[in-house]
Backbone as JSON Lines, residues from 0, in Angstrom:
{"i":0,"aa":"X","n":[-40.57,-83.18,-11.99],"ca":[-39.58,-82.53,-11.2],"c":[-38.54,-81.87,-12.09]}
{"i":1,"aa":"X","n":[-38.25,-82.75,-13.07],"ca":[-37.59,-82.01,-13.94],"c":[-37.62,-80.94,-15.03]}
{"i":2,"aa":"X","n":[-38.83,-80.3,-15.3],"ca":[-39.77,-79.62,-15.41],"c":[-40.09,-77.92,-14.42]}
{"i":3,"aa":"X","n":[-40.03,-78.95,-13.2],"ca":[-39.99,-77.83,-12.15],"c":[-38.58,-77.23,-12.17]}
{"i":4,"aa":"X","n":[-37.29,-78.09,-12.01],"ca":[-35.93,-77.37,-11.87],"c":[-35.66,-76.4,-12.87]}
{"i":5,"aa":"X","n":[-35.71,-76.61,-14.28],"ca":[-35.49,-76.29,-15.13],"c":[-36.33,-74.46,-15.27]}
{"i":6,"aa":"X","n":[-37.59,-74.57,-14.89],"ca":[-38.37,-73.97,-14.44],"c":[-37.49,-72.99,-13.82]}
{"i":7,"aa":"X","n":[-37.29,-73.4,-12.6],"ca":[-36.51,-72.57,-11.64],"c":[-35.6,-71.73,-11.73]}
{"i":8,"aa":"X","n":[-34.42,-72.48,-12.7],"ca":[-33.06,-72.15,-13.55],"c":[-33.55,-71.05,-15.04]}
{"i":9,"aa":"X","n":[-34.32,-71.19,-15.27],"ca":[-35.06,-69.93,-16.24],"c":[-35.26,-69.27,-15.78]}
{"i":10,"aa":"X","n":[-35.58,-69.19,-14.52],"ca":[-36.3,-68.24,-13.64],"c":[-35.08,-67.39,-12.98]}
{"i":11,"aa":"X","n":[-34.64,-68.25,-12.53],"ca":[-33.35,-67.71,-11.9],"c":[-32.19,-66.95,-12.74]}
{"i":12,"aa":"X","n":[-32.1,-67.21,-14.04],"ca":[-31.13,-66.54,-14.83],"c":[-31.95,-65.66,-15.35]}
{"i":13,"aa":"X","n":[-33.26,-65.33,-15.15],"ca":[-34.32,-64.13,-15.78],"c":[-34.13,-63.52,-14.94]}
{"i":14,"aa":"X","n":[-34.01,-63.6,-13.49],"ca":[-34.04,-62.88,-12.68],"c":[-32.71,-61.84,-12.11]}
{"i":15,"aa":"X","n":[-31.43,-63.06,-12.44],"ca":[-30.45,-62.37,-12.55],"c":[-29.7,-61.94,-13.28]}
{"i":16,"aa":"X","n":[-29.91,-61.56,-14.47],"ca":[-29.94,-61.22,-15.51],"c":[-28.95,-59.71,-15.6]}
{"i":17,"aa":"X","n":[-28.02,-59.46,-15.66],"ca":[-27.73,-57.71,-15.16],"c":[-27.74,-57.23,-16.21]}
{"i":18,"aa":"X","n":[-27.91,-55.83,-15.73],"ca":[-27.63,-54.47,-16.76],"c":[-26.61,-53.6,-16.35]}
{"i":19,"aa":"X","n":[-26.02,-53.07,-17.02],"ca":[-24.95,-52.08,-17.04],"c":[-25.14,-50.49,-17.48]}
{"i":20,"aa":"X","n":[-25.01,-49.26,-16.94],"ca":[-24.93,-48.12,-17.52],"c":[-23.93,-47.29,-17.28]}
{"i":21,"aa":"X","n":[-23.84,-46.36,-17.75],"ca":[-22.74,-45.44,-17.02],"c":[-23.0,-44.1,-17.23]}
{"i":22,"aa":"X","n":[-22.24,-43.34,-16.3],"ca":[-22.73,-41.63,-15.88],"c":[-21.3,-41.38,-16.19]}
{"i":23,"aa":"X","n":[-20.85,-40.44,-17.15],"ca":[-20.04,-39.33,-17.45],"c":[-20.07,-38.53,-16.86]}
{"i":24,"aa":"X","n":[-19.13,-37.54,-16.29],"ca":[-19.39,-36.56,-15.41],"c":[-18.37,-35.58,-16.35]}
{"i":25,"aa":"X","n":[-18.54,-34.6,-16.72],"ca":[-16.84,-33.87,-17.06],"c":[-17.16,-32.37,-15.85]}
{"i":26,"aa":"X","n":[-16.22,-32.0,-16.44],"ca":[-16.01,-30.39,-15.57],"c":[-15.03,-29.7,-16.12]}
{"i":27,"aa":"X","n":[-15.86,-28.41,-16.33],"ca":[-14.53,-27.74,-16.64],"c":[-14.42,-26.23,-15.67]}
{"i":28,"aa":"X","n":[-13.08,-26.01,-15.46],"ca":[-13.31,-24.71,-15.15],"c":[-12.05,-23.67,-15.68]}
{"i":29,"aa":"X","n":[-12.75,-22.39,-15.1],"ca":[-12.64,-21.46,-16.63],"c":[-11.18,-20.97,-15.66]}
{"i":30,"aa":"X","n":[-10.56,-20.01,-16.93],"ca":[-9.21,-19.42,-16.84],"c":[-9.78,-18.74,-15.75]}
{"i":31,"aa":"X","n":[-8.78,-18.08,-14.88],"ca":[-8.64,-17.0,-13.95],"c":[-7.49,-16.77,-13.77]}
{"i":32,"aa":"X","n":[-7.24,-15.36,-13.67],"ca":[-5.7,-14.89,-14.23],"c":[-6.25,-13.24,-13.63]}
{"i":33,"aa":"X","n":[-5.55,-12.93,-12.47],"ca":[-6.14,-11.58,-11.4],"c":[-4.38,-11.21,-11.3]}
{"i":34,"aa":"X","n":[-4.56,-9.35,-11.58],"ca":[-3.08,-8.79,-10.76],"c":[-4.11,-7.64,-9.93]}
{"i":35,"aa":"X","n":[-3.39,-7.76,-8.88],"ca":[-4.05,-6.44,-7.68],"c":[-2.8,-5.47,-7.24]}
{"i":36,"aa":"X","n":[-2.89,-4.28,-6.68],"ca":[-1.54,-3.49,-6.65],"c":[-2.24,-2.65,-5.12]}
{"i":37,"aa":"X","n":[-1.21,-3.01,-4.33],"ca":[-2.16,-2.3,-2.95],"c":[-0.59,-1.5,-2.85]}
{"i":38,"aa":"X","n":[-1.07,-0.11,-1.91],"ca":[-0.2,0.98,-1.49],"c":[-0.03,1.67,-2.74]}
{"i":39,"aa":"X","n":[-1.32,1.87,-3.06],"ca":[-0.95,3.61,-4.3],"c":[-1.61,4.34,-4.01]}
{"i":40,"aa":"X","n":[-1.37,5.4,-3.98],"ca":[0.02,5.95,-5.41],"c":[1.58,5.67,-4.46]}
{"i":41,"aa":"X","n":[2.6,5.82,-4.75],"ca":[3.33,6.11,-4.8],"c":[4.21,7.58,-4.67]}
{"i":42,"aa":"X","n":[4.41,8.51,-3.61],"ca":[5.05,9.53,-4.23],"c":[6.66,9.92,-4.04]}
{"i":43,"aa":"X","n":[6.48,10.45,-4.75],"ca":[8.39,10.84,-4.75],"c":[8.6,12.26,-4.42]}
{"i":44,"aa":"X","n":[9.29,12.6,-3.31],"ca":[9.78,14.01,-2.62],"c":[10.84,14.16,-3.87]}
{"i":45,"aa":"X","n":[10.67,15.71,-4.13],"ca":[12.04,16.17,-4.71],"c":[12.56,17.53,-3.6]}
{"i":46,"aa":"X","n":[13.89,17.84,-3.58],"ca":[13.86,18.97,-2.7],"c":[14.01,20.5,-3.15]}
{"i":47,"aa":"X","n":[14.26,20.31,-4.65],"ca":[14.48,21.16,-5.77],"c":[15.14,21.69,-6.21]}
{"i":48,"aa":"X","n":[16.64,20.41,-5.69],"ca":[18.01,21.16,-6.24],"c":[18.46,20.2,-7.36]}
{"i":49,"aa":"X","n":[17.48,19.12,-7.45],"ca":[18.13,18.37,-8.71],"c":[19.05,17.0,-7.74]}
{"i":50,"aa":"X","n":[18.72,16.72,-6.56],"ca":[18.91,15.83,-6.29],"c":[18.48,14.59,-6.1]}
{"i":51,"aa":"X","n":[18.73,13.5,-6.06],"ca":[17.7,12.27,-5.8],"c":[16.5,12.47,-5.31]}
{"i":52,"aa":"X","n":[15.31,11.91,-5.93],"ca":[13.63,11.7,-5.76],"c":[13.33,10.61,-4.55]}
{"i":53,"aa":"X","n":[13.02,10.92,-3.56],"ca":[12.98,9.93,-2.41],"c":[11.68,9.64,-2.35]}
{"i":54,"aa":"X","n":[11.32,8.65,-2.83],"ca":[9.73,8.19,-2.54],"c":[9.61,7.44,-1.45]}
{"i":55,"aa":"X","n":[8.16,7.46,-1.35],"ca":[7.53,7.37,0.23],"c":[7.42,6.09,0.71]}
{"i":56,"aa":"X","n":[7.58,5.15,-0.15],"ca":[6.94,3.69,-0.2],"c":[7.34,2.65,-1.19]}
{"i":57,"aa":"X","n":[7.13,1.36,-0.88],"ca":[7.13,0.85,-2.29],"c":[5.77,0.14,-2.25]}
{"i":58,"aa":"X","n":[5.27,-0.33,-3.93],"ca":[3.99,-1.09,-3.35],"c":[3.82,-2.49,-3.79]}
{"i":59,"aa":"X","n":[3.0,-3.32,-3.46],"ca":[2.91,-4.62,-3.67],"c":[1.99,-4.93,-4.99]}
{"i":60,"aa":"X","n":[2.3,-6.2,-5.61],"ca":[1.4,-6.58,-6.62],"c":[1.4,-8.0,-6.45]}
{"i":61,"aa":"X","n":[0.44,-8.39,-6.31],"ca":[-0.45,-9.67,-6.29],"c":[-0.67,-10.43,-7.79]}
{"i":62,"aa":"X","n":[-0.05,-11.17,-8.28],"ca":[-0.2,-12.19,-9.01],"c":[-0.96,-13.75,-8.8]}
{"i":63,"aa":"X","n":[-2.11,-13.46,-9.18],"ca":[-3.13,-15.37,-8.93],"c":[-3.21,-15.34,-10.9]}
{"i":64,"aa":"X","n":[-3.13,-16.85,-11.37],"ca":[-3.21,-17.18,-12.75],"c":[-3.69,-18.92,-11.92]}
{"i":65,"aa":"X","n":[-4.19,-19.5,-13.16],"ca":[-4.87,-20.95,-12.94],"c":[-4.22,-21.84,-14.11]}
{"i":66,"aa":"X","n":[-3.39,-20.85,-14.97],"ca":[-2.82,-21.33,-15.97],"c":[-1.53,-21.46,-16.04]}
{"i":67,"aa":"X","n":[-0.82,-21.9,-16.54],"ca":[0.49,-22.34,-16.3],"c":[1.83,-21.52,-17.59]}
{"i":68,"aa":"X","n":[1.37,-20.98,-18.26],"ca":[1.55,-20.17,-19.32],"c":[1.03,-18.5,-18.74]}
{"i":69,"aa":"X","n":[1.64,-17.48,-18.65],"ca":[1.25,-15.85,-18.6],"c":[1.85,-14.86,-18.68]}
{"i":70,"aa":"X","n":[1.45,-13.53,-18.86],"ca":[2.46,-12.75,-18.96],"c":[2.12,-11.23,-18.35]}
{"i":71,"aa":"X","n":[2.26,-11.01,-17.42],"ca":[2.08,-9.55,-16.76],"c":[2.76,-8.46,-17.71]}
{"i":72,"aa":"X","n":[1.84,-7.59,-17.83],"ca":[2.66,-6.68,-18.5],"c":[2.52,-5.45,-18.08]}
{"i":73,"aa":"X","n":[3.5,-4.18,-18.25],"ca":[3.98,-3.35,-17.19],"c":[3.84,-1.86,-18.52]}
{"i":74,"aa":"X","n":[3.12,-1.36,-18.63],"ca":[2.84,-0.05,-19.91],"c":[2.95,1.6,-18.73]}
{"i":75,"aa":"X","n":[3.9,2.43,-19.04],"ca":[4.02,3.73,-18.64],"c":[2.92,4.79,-19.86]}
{"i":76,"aa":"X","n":[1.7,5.28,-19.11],"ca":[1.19,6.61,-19.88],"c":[1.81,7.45,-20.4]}
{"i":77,"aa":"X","n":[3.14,7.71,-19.79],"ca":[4.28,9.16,-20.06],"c":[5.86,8.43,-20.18]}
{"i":78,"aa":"X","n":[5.74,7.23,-20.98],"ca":[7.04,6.34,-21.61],"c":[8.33,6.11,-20.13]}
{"i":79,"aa":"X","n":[7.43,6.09,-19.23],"ca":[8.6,6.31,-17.84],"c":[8.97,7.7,-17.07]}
{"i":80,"aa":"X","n":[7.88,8.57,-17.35],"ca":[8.49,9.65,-17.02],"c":[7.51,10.42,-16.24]}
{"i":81,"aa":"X","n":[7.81,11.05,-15.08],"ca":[6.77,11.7,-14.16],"c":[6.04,12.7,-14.75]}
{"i":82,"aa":"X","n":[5.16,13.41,-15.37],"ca":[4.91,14.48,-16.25],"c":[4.03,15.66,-15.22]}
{"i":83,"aa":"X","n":[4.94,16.62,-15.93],"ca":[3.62,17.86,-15.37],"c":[2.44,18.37,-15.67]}
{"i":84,"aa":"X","n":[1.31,18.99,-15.07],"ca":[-0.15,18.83,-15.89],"c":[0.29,19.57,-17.43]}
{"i":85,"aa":"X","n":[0.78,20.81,-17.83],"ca":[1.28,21.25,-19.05],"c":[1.74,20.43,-19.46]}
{"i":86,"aa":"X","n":[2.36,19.28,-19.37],"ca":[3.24,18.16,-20.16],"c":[4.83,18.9,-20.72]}
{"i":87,"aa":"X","n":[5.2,20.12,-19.97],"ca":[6.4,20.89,-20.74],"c":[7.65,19.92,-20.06]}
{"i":88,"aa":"X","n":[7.31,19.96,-18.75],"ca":[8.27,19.31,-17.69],"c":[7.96,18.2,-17.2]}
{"i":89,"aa":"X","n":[9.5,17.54,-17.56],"ca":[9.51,15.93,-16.91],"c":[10.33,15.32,-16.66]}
{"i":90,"aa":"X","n":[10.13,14.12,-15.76],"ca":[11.09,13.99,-14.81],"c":[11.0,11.85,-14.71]}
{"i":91,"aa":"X","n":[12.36,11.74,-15.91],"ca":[12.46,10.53,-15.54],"c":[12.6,9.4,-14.51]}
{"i":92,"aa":"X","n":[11.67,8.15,-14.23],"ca":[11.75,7.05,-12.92],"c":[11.94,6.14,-13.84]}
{"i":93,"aa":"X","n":[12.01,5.49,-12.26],"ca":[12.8,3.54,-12.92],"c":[12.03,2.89,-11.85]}
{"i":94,"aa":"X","n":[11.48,1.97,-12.26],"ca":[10.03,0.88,-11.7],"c":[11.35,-0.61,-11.49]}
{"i":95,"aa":"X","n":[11.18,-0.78,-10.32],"ca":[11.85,-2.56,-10.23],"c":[10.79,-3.41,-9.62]}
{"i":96,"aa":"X","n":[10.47,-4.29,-9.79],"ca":[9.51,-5.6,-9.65],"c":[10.69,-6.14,-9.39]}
{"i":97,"aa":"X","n":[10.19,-6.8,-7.83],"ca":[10.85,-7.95,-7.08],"c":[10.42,-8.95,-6.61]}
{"i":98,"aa":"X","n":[10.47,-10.42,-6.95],"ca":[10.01,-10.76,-5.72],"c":[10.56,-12.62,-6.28]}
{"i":99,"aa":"X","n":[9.8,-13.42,-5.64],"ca":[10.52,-14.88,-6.16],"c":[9.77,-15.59,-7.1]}
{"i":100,"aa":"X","n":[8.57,-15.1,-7.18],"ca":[7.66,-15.86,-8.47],"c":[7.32,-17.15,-7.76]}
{"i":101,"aa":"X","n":[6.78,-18.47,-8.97],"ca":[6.28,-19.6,-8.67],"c":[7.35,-20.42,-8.09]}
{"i":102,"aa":"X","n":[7.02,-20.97,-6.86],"ca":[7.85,-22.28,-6.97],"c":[7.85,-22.98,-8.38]}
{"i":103,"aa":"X","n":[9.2,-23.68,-8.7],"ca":[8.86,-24.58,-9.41],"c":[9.09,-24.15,-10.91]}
{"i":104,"aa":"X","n":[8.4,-22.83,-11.2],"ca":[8.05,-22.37,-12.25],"c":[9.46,-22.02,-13.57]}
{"i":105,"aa":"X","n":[9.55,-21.57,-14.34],"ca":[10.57,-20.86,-15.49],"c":[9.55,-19.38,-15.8]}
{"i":106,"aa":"X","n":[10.6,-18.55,-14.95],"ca":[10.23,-16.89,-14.61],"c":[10.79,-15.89,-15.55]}
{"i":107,"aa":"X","n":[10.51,-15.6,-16.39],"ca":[11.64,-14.18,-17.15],"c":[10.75,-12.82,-16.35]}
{"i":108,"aa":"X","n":[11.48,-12.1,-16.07],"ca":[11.3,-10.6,-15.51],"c":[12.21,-9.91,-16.18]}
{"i":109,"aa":"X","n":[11.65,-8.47,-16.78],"ca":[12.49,-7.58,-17.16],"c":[12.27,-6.89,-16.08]}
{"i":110,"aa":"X","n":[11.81,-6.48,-15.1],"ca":[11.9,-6.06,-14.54],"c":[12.33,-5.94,-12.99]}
{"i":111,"aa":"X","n":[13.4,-7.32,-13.12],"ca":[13.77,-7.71,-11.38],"c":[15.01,-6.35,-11.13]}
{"i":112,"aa":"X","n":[15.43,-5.61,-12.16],"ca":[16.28,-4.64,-11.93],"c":[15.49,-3.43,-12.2]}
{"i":113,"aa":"X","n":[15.63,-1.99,-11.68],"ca":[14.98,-0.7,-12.56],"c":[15.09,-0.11,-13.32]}
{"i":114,"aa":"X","n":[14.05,0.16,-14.63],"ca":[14.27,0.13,-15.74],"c":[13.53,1.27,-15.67]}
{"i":115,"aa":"X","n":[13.66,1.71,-16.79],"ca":[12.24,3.36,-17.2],"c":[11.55,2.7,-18.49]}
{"i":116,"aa":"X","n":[10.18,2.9,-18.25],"ca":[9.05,1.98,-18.99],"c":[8.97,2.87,-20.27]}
{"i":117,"aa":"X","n":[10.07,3.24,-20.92],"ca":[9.98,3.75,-22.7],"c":[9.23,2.97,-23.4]}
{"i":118,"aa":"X","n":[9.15,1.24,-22.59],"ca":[8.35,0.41,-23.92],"c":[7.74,-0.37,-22.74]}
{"i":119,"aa":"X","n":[6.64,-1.32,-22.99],"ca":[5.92,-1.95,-22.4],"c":[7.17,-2.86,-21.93]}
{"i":120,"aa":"X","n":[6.89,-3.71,-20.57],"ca":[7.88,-4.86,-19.71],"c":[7.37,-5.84,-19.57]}
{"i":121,"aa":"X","n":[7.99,-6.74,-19.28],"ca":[7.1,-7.89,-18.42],"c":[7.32,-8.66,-17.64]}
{"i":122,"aa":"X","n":[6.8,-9.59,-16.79],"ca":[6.85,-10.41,-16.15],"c":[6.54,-11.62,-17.03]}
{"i":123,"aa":"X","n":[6.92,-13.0,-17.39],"ca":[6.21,-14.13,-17.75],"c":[6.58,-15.23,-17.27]}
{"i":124,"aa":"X","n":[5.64,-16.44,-17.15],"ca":[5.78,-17.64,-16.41],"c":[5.78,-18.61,-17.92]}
{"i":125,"aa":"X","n":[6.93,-19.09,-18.27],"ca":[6.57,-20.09,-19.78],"c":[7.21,-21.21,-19.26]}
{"i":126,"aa":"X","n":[7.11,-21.85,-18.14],"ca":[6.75,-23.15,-17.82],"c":[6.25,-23.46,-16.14]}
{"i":127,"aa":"X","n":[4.99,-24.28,-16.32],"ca":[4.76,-24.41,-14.52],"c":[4.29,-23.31,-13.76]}
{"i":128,"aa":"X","n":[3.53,-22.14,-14.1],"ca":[3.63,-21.45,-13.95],"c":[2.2,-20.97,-12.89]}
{"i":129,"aa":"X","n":[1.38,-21.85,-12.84],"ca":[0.1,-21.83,-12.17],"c":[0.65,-21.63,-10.85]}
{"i":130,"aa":"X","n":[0.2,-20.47,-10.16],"ca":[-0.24,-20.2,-8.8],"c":[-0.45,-20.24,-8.13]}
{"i":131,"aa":"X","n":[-0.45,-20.2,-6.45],"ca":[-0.61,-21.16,-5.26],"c":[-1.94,-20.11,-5.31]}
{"i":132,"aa":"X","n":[-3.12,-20.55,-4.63],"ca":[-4.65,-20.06,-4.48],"c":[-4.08,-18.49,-4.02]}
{"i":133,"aa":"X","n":[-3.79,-18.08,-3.3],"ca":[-3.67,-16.57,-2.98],"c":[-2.3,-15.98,-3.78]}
{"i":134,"aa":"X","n":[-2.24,-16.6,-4.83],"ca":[-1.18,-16.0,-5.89],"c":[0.19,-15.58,-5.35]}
{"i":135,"aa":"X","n":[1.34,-15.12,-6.26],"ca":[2.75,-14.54,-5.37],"c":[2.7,-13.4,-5.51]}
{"i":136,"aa":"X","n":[3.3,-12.7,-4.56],"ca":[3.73,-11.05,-4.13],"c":[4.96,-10.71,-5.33]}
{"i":137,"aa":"X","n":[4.88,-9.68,-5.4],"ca":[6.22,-8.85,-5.97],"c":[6.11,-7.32,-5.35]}
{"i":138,"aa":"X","n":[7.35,-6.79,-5.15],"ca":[7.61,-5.51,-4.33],"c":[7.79,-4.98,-5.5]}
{"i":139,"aa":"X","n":[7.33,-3.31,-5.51],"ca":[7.72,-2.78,-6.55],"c":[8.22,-1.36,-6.22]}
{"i":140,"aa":"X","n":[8.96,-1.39,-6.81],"ca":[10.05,-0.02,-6.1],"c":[10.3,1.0,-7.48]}
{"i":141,"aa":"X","n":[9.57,2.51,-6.88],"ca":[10.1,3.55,-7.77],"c":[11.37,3.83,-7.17]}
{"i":142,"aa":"X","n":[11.96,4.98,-8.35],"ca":[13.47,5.08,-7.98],"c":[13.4,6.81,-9.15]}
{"i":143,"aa":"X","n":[14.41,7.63,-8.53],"ca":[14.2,8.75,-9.69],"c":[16.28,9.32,-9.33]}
{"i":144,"aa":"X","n":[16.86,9.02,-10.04],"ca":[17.72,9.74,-9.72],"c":[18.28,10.86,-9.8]}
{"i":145,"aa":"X","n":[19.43,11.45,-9.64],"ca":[19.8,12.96,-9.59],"c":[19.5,13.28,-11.02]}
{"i":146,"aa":"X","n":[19.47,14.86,-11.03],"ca":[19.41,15.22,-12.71],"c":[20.98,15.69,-12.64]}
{"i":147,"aa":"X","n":[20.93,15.19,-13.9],"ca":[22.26,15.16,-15.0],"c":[22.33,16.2,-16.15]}
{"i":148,"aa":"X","n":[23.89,16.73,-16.2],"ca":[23.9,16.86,-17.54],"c":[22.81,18.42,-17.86]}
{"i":149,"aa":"X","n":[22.27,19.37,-17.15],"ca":[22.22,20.32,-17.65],"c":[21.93,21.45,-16.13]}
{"i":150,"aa":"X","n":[22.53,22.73,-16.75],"ca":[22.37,23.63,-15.54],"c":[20.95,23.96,-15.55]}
{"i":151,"aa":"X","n":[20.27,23.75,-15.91],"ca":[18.75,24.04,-15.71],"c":[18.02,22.99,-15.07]}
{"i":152,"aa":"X","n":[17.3,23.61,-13.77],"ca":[16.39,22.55,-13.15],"c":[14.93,22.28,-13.28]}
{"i":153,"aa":"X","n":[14.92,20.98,-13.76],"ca":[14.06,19.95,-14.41],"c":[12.47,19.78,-13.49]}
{"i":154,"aa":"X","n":[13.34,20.42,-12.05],"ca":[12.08,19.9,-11.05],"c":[11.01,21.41,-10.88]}
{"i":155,"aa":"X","n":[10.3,21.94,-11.56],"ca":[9.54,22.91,-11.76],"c":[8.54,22.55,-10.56]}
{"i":156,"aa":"X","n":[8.24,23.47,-9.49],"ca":[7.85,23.29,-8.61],"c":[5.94,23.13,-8.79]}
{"i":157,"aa":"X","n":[5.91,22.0,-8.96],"ca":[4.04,21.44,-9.48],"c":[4.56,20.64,-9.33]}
{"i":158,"aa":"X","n":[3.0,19.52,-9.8],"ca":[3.08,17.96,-9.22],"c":[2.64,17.23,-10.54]}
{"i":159,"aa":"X","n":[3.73,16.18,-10.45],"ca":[4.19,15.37,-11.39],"c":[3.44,14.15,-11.3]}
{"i":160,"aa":"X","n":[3.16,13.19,-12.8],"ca":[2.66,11.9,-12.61],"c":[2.58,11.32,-13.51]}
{"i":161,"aa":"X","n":[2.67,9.92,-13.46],"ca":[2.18,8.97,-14.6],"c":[1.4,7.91,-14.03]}
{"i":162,"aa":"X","n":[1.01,6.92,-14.89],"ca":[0.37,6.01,-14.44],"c":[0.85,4.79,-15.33]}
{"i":163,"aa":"X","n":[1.13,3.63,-14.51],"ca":[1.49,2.77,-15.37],"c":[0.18,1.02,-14.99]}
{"i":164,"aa":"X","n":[0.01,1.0,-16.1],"ca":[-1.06,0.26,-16.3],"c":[-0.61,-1.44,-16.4]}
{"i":165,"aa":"X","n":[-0.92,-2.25,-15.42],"ca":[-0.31,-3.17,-15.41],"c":[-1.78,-4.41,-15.59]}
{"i":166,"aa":"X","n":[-1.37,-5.42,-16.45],"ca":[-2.42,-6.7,-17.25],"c":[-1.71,-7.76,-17.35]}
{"i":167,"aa":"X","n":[-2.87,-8.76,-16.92],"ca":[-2.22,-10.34,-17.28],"c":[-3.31,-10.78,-18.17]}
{"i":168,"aa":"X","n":[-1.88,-11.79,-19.08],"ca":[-2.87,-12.38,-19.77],"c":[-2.33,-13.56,-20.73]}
{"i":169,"aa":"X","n":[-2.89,-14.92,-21.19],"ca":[-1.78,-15.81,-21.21],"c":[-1.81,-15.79,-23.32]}
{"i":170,"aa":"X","n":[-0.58,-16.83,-23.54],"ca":[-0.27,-17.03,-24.81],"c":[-1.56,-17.17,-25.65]}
C-alpha cells in the first residue's frame, strides 16, 4: 500500500507539474502630423485709388500632429507680397493665424497678429502638444492696407498673387 501511495504522489506531482511562457506583444505607431487649408484662394478687391484691399473671405487651417513637439511653418513665394504676372508691380499683405491651439499645450505663434511673410513664420507646440483626433482650427485672415507714401498708384489694373506654402513638421 505503501508502494501504491507513493506511486500515486509521483504521479500526481508528474502530472501537476506546471509550465510557464509568455507572449510579448509591442506596437508601435508611426508619426502623423497633417495641415489642410479649406476656402482658397483668397481674393482681395482693390478699387484703384490706393485704398484698403478688401478680401472676400478668410480661410481655415486644420492642424492634426500625434506628437507632442511641432512646428507649422508659414513661407510667402513673393516675401509677402501680391505680385503681378511681369513681377514689375506689387502689392504688400499681412497673413494673421488665429485660433486657440491645444488644450493644455505651450503655443508660440508669430502669427496670432498680421505680419507680411518677408521670412518664413510659425506656429509651434514645445510642450503637450498632441492633438485631439480631428486636430485644431485656426482662422486665417489676409489684410492689405492703404498705399502710402507715394503719388504713384501701386494697384496696376491686372491680377495679383502669391502663394504661401504652409508644412508641419516636428524637432
Amino acid at each position: 500500500m505503501k508502494k501504491f501511495v507513493v506511486v500515486v504522489i509521483a504521479v500526481f506531482f508528474a502530472v501537476s507539474s506546471a509550465s510557464a511562457a509568455s507572449l510579448v506583444v509591442n506596437g508601435t505607431v508611426a508619426q502623423y502630423l497633417n495641415v489642410s487649408v479649406t476656402s482658397s484662394p483668397i481674393t482681395v478687391s482693390f478699387d484703384g485709388t490706393g485704398a484698403i484691399g478688401t478680401a472676400d473671405h478668410t480661410a481655415s487651417l486644420n492642424i492634426i500632429a500625434n506628437k507632442p513637439l511641432w512646428t507649422v511653418t508659414f513661407t510667402s513665394g513673393n516675401s509677402g507680397l501680391l505680385t503681378s504676372p511681369s513681377k514689375s508691380i506689387s502689392i504688400p499683405y499681412y497673413l494673421a493665424v488665429t485660433g486657440t491651439g491645444v488644450v493644455g499645450a505651450t503655443i508660440t505663434n508669430d502669427l496670432s497678429s498680421a505680419v507680411q511673410l518677408t521670412t518664413a513664420m510659425h506656429i509651434s507646440a514645445t510642450v503637450a502638444g498632441k492633438t485631439p483626433k480631428n486636430g485644431v482650427d485656426y482662422t486665417m485672415t489676409v489684410t492689405v492696407g492703404a498705399q502710402l507714401g507715394t503719388a504713384t498708384l501701386w494697384e496696376a489694373a491686372t491680377d495679383y498673387t502669391d502663394t504661401v506654402t504652409i508644412s508641419i513638421a516636428t524637432p
